[in-house]
C-alpha positions, 0 to 999 in steps of 0.5 A: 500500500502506498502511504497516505503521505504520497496521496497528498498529490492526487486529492489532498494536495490540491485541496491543501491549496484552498487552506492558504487561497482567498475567498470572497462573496456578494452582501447577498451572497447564498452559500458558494454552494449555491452561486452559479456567477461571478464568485469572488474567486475563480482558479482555472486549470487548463485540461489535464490533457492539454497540460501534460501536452503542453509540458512535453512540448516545452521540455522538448523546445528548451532541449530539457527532455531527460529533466521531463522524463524525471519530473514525469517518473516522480509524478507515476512513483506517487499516482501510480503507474497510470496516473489519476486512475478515474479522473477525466483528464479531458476537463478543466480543474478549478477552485471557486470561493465565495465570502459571506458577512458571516465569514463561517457561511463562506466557502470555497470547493475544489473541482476535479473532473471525474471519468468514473467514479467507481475507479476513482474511489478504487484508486483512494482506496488504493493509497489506504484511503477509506472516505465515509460515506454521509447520510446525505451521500457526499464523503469524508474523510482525514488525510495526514498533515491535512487539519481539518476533514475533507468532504466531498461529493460527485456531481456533474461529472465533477468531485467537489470538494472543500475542508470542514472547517467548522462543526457545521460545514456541509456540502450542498445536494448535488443538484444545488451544486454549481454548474463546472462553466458558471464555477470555473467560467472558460478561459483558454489558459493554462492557468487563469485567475480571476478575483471579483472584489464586487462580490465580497460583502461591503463591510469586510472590504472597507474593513481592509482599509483601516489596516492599509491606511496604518501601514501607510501611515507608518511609512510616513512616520518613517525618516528619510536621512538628509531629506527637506520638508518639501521631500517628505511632503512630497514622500507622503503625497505619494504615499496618500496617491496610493491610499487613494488607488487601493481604497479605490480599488477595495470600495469600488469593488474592482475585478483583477483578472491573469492568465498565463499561456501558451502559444504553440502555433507562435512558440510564446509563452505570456502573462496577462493581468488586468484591473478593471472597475464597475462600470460608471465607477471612479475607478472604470473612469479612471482607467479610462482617462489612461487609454488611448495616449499620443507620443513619440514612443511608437515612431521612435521604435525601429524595425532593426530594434535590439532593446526599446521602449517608451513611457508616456504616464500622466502626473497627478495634479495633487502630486504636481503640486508638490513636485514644482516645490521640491524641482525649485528647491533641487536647482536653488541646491545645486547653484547654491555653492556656485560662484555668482558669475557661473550662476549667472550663466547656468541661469536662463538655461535653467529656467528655460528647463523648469516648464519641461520637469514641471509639466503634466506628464513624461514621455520619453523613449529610446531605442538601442538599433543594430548592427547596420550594414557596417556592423554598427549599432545605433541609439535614437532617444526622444524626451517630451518637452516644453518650450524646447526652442526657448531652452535651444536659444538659452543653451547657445547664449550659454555657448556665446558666452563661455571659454571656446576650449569648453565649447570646442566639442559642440558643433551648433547648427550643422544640419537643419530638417523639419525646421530644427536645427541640428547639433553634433556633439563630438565624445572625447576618450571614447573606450575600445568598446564603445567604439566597436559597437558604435564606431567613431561616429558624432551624437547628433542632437535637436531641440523642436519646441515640444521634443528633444531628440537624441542620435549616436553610431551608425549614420546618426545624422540621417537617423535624427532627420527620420526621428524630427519627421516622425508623428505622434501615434497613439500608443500604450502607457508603458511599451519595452522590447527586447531581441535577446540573441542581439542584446546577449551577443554584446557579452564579453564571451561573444563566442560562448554567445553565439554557440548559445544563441545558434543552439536556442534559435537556430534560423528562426527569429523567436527571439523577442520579449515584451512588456506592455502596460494599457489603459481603457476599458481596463489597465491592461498588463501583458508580457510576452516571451518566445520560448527560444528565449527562455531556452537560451537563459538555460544554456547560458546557464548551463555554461561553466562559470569561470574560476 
């Protein structure tokens, strides 16, 4: 017989899961046992079958076979050599909870899809299990290491389950059970969680909001070494900022939503989360108010890209106000111990920067290009501004009136596109390196009236006129990129690197990540990976560290 402590995995272990899980309900709620939508939790497992398919296709891609066979050997030594005998492996598994304003009143059921019962319960029996059959019809019994009893009952072709947790406990009649798709609902993930905070009761919600406003609190008692009254005011506004969104979130009653997946037909692995309020609530405006945001970011991006991004995010107007306070107060700092003459100089430039650092939002972007034709690697940066062209005219008086050694590797005016002028900086002791990727090129830069932009390497002036002509477009509030055969390839083992990178991708071009965050209907957090990626993670490990 094989011990009790092995069956942990076949009914115990996932029913172990639900001790540690949260769960929620409505004002309204029945018990759990009763509610056939929107529960407060939902967990979802794909089809056993689609799991372990999937399983063998990943271990297979990364090159990891010999490590699935052992996962899948350990998995036969504690099911048994023909796995969960009376499961039906071509149904998803699942956990739902609900939370009553009596928390006793609340529940939370497991669901194991069930081919036969009969062989499912030979298989109990077969780790020296011996459920006890109710009065009622449904079973219970004690597993080792488990506190509390577990009962369960067949319905719909599904186990349900849950752990006794009070005296009263009790699973409802099989007809008052839960439909599978009204509990678990249909995602098409490998595994997707979903946790409505509208169907927990009111009053437990706002009872979470005192314990998070004195954690914040405390946060605020805490000091900050060497910071000013404008910096710790500032420190609390953003704290109180975020008091604001989770109390938000907790009253509104928000749906927070993640699934991961697997893209066979692609070779991509993806996460995706997102937030998303009451229709009509503050919360679902607020939201919205972040959609649909016009920058530079998606121009700037090429199609030659090793590593990008941009960030377009708005400012809270309560924490702008804080912010233009502790701005004066870093400049006055830092031409305090200034001579009169040098302060006098730094000082229209200065001003004419200050509208830029106190606007209403930031947008910057960047992207890391190559190699060109000649090898060569580029950069092509651009950060938002205000009244570019007033801190341009301020930098060239700057220029007029200093030393002409100091001024002799900046070149002003050398092109002009778009109707802005372009300038070229000439870099001083540039390292080996740095030369080997971006050759002995100039940086080119240019001051439009609401936009600053950036070049540097390989044919860096024609590159700034592409990026003075390129047009806003409306874009995500956070978009980074990566081809990782290109970034690791800069390593100082370019050798080891391009054995790695030719055993991961081989003539394929599966080398991409991302991460992108979206406003709208919902705040929208998405990361995507192809697997080649995560394989060459694998074989640089697997590489001999040096002595």
């Amino acid at each position: 017989m094989r011990s009790r402590t092995t069956s942990g995995l076949v009914l115990a272990g996932l029913l172990l899961f639900t001790t540690g899980s949260p769960s929620f309900g409505r004002d309204s709620v029945k018990p759990a046992s009763k509610v056939v939508a929107a529960p407060a939790i939902q967990l979802r497992l794909a089809k056993l079958d689609d799991l372990i398919g999937d399983l063998r296709y990943v271990v297979k891609k990364l090159g990891r076979e010999e490590e699935g066979k052992q996962f899948e050997e350990m998995l036969k030594a504690r099911t048994g050599p023909k796995g969960l005998e009376g499961v039906d492996t071509k149904k998803p598994i699942g956990l739902v909870g609900t939370v009553a304003k009596q928390l006793d009143k609340s529940e939370v059921l497991f669901l194991l899809p069930i081919a036969d019962e009969k062989t499912f319960m030979a298989f109990l029996d077969n780790f020296d299990l011996k459920p006890k059959k109710e009065t009622d019809g449904s079973y219970s019994m004690s597993l080792e290491n488990v506190p509390f009893p577990v009962l369960f009952r067949f319905a719909n072709g599904y186990l349900y389950g849950t752990l006794k947790f009070t005296a009263t406990t009790t699973l409802a009649a099989a007809d008052k059970l839960p439909k599978p798709d009204d509990a678990l609902g249909t995602g098409t993930g490998i595994l997707s969680l979903a946790m409505n905070l509208d169907s927990v009761p009111v009053a437990l919600r706002k009872a979470v909001i005192p314990a998070a406003a004195l954690h914040l609190g405390n946060l605020k008692d805490q000091e900050i070494p060497g910071a000013t009254e404008k910096q710790k005011e500032l420190r609390d506004a953003a704290l109180d900022e975020v008091m604001r969104v989770t109390k938000q979130i907790i009253e509104d009653g928000a749906s927070i939503k993640a699934q991961f997946d697997l893209d066979r037909k692609s070779d991509a692995f993806g996460f995706g989360m997102h937030l998303a309020g009451p229709r009509g609530s503050g919360l679902a405006k607020d939201i919205q108010s972040l959609g649909a945001r016009t920058s530079l970011g998606p121009a700037i991006l090429g199609k030659d890209s090793v590593m990008g991004g941009y960030i377009n995010l708005p400012i809270p107007a309560t924490f702008r106000k804080l912010l233009d306070p502790v701005i004066d107060e870093l400049f006055e700092k830092a031409s305090k111990d200034q001579e009169d003459a040098v302060k006098d100089l730094l000082k229209p430039s200065l001003d004419a920067l200050k509208p830029t650092l106190k606007a209403d939002s930031i947008a910057m972007a960047a992207d890391f290009r190559g190699p060109a034709k000649s090898g060569k690697y580029s950069i092509v940066a651009s950060v938002l501004m205000t009244k570019g062209e007033a801190l341009e005219k301020a930098i060239k008086d700057l220029l007029a009136k200093i030393p002409a050694d100091a001024r002799e590797a900046i070149e002003t005016d050398v092109a002009k596109a778009e109707g802005v002028n372009i300038h070229r900086v000439i870099p001083k002791d540039l390292d080996a390196h740095t030369v080997e990727l971006f050759g002995k090129e100039k940086v080119f830069v240019a001051l439009s009236k609401d936009a600053l932009f950036m070049t540097a390497g390989d044919a860096g002036l024609d590159r700034m006129k592409t990026a003075l002509a390129a047009k806003p477009a409306t874009g995500k509030l956070l978009h980074l990129q990566l081809a990782a055969s290109k970034v690791v390839i800069l390593g100082n083992k370019p050798k080891e690197m391009k054995e790695a990178i030719a055993k991961a991708f081989g003539e394929k071009e599966g080398d991409k990540m991302s991460l992108t965050l979206d406003g709208g209907d919902k705040l929208d957090l998405r990361l995507s990976m192809d697997l080649a990626v995560i394989k060459l993670a694998f074989l640089l490990g697997d590489q001999p560290k040096e002595k």
